[in-house]
RODO-2510 file (C-alpha; in nm, 4 decimals, decimal comma):
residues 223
     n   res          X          Y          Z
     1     x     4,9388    -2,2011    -1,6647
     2     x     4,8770    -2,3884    -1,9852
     3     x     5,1905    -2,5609    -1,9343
     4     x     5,1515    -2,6031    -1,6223
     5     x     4,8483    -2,8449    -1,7061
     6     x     4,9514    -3,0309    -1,9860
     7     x     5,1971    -3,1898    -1,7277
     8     x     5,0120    -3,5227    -1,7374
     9     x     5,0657    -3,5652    -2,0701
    10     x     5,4707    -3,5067    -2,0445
    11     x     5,4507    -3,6825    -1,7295
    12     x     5,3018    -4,0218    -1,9102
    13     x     5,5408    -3,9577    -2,2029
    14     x     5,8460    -3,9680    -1,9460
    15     x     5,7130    -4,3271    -1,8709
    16     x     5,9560    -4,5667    -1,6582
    17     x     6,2087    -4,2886    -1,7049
    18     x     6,0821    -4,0957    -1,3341
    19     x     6,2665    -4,1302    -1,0589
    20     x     6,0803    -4,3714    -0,8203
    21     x     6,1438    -4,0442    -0,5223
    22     x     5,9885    -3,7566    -0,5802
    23     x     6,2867    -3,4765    -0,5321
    24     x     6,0339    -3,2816    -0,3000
    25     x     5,6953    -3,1820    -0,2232
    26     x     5,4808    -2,8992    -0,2924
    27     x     5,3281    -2,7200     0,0195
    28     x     5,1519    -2,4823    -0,1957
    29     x     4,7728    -2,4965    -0,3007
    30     x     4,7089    -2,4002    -0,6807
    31     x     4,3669    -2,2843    -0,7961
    32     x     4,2680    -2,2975    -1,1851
    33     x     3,9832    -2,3446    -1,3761
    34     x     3,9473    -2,6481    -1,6031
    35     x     3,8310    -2,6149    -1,9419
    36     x     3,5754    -2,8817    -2,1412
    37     x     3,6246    -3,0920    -2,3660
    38     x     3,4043    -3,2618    -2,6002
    39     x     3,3925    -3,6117    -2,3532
    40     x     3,2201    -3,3405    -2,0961
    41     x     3,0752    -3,0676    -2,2561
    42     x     2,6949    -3,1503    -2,2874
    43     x     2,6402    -3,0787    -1,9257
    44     x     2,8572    -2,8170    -1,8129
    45     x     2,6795    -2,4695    -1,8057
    46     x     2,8951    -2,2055    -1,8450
    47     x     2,6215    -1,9857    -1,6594
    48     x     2,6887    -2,2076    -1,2830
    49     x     3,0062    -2,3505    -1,1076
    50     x     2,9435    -2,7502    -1,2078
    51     x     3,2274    -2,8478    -0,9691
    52     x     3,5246    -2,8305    -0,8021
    53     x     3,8363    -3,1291    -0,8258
    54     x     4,1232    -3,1481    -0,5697
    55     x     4,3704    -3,3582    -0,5323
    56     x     4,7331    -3,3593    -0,3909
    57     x     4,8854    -3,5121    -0,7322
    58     x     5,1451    -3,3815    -0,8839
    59     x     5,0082    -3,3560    -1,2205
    60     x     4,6638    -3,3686    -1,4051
    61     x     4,4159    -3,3941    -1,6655
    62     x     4,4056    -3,0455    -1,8321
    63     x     4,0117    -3,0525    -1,8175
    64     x     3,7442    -3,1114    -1,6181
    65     x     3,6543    -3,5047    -1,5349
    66     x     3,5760    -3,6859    -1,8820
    67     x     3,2426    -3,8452    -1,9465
    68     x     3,2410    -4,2157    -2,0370
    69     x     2,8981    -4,3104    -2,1758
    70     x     2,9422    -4,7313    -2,1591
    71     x     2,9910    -4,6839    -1,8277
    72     x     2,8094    -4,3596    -1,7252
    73     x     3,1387    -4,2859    -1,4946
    74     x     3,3240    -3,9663    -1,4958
    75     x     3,7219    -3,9997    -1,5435
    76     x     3,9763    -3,7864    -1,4435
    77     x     4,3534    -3,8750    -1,4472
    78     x     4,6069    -3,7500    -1,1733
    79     x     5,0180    -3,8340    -1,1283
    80     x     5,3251    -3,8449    -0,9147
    81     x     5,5926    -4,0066    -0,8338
    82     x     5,5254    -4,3352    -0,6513
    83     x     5,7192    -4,2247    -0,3215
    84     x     5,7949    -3,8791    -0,1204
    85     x     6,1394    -3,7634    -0,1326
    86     x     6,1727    -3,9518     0,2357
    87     x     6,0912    -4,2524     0,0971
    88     x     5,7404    -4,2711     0,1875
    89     x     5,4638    -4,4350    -0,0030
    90     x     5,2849    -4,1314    -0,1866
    91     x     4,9062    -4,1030    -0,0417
    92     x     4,7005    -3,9953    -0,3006
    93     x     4,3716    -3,7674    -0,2516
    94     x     4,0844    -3,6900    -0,4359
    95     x     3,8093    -3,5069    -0,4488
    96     x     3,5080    -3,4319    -0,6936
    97     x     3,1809    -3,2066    -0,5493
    98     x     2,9660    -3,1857    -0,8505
    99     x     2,6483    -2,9185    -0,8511
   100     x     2,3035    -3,1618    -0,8173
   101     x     2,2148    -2,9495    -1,2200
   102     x     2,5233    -3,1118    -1,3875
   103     x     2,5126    -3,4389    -1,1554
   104     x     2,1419    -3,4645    -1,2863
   105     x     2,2528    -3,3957    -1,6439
   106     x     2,5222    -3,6865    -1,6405
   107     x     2,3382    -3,9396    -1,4529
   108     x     1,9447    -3,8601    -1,4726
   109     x     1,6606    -3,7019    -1,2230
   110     x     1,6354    -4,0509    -1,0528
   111     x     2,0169    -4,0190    -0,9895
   112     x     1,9862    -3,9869    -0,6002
   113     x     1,8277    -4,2944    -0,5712
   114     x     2,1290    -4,4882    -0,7086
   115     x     2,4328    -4,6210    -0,5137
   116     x     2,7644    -4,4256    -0,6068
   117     x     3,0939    -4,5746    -0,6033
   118     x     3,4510    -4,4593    -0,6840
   119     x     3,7150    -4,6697    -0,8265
   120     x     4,0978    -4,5719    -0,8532
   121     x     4,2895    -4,7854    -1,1751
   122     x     4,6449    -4,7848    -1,2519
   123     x     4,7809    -4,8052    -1,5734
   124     x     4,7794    -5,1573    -1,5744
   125     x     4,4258    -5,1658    -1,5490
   126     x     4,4223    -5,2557    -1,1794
   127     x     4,2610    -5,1159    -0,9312
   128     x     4,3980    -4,9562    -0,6667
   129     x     4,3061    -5,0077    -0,2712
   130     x     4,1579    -4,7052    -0,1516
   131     x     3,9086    -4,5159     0,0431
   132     x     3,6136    -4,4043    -0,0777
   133     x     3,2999    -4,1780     0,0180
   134     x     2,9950    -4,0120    -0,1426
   135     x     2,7823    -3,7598     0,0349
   136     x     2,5238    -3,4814    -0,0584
   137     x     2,4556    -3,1762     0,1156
   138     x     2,2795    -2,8423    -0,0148
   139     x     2,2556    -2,9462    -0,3841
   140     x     2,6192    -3,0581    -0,3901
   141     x     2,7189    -3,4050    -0,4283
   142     x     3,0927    -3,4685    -0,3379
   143     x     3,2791    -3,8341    -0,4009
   144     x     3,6199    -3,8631    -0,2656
   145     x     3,8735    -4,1412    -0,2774
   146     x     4,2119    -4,1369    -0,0669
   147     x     4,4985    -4,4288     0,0261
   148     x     4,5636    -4,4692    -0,3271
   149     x     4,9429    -4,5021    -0,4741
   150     x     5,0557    -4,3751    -0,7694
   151     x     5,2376    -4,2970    -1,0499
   152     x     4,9154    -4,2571    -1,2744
   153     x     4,5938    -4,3125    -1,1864
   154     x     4,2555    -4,2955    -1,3274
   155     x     4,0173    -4,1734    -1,0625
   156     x     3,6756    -4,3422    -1,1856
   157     x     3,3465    -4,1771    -1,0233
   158     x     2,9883    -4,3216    -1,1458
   159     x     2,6359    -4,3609    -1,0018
   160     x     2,4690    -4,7583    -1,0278
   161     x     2,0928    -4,8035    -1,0534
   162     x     1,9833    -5,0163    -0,7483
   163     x     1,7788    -5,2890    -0,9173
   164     x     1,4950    -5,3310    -0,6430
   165     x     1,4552    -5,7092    -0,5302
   166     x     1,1035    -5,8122    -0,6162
   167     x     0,9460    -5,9810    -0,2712
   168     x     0,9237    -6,3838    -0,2637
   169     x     0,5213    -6,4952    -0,3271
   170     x     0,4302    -6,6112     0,0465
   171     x     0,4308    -7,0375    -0,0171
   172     x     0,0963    -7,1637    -0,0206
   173     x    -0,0123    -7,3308     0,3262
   174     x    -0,0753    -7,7025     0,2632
   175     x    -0,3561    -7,8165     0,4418
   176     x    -0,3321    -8,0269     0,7455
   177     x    -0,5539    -8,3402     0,8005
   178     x    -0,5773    -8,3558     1,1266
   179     x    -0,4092    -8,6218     1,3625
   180     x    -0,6272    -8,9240     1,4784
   181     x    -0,7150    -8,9084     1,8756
   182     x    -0,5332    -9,1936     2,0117
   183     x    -0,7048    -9,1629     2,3325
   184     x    -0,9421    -9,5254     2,3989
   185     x    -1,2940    -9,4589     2,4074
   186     x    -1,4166    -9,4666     2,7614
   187     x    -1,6873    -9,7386     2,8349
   188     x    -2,0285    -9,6836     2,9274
   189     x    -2,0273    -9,6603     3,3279
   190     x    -2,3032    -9,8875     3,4707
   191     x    -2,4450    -9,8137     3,7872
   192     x    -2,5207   -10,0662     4,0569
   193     x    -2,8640   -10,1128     4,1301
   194     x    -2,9842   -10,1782     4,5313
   195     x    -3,1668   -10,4747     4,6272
   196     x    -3,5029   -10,4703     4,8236
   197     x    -3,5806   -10,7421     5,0651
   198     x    -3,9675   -10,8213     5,1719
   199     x    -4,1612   -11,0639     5,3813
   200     x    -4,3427   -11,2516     5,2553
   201     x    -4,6274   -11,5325     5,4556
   202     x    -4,8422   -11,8285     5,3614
   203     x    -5,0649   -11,9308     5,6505
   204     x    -4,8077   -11,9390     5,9305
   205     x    -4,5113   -11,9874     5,7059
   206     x    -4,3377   -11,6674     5,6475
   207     x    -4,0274   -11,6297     5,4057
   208     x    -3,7932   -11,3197     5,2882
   209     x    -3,7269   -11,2468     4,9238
   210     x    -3,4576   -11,0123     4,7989
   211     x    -3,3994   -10,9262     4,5093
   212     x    -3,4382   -10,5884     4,2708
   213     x    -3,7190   -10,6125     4,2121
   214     x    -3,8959   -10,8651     4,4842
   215     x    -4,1701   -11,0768     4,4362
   216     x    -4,3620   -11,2824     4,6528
   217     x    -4,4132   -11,6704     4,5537
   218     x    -4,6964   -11,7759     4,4334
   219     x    -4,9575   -11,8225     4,7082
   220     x    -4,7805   -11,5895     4,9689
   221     x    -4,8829   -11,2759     5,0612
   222     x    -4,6259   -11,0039     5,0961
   223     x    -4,6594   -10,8386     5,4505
***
């Protein structure tokens, strides 16, 4: 078994020198337990299970996912050839459920309100195109990242503190003056006042005045 997991490290030793095909595949599962190593082992308890890695590589790290304090992300390398023996680009799949006590350990108590991401880089330092997901369920968190081609990868799994935007101050309302009534001003309305006529006699002369406000001439008598 020890062999079998220092594979990775023959495997990146062998370089250029693998065959592009892979000569066949392996339809059978293999369970093992990873050791620590002194990148990981502040936070795993040896009294709990901290986690559980799968993948369909060929080869892998012979310990449990390294821990990478300038980036507070958790490494783990996997390899295989680059295609299946039918010529087929090789799909790679990975898998990382970490227990919520170690996950808090790596990344803080505040962890779960931070985004998680998962990042697949080749040896060139590029990163691969793949799928990714993070989801927690029953004090397990679990990252996975699949699509991605080998021949050896560096499966990169962190947490990022969500910076909260601070709100924009509401703009202060400018005050309006307020818009000058273009409307005319309407005129005074003057009323129309009646005329009164009366009769007015002087011996047997008799006359008629109107007028608003009717007055007999001097001498006459109004009748």
């Amino acid at each position: 078994m020890k062999d079998l997991l220092q594979a990775l490290e023959n495997f990146l030793k062998i370089g250029t020198n693998i065959l592009p095909n892979a000569l066949g595949e392996n339809t059978i599962w293999q369970i093992s337990s990873l050791g620590q190593s002194g990148d990981n082992a502040k936070c795993l308890d040896k009294g709990i299970v901290n986690g559980v890695v799968a993948t369909n590589a060929s080869v892998y790290d012979s310990t449990a996912p390294k821990w990478n304090a300038q980036d507070s992300s958790l490494n783990f390398r996997v390899g295989a050839a680059h295609h299946k023996s039918n010529g087929e680009v090789f799909q790679g799949y990975y898998s990382l459920t970490v227990n919520h006590i170690t996950a808090s350990c790596y990344w803080g108590n505040n962890f779960s309100k931070a985004k998680a991401s998962v990042s697949v880089l080749g040896q060139d330092g590029e990163q691969s195109v793949a799928t990714s997901s993070i989801s927690t369920s029953n004090g397990w968190v679990r990252f996975i990242a699949s699509g991605f081609t080998f021949s050896s990868p560096t499966i990169k799994v962190k947490y990022e503190e969500v910076k909260e935007t601070p709100a924009p101050a509401p703009t202060p309302t400018e005050a309006v003056a307020p818009t000058p009534s273009t409307k005319p001003t309407p005129k005074p309305t003057i009323t129309a006042q009646k005329k009164i006529t009366i009769t007015c006699a002087k011996g047997k002369v008799v006359k008629k005045v109107t007028a608003i406000k009717p007055v007999c001439p001097k001498g006459y008598t109004k009748k």
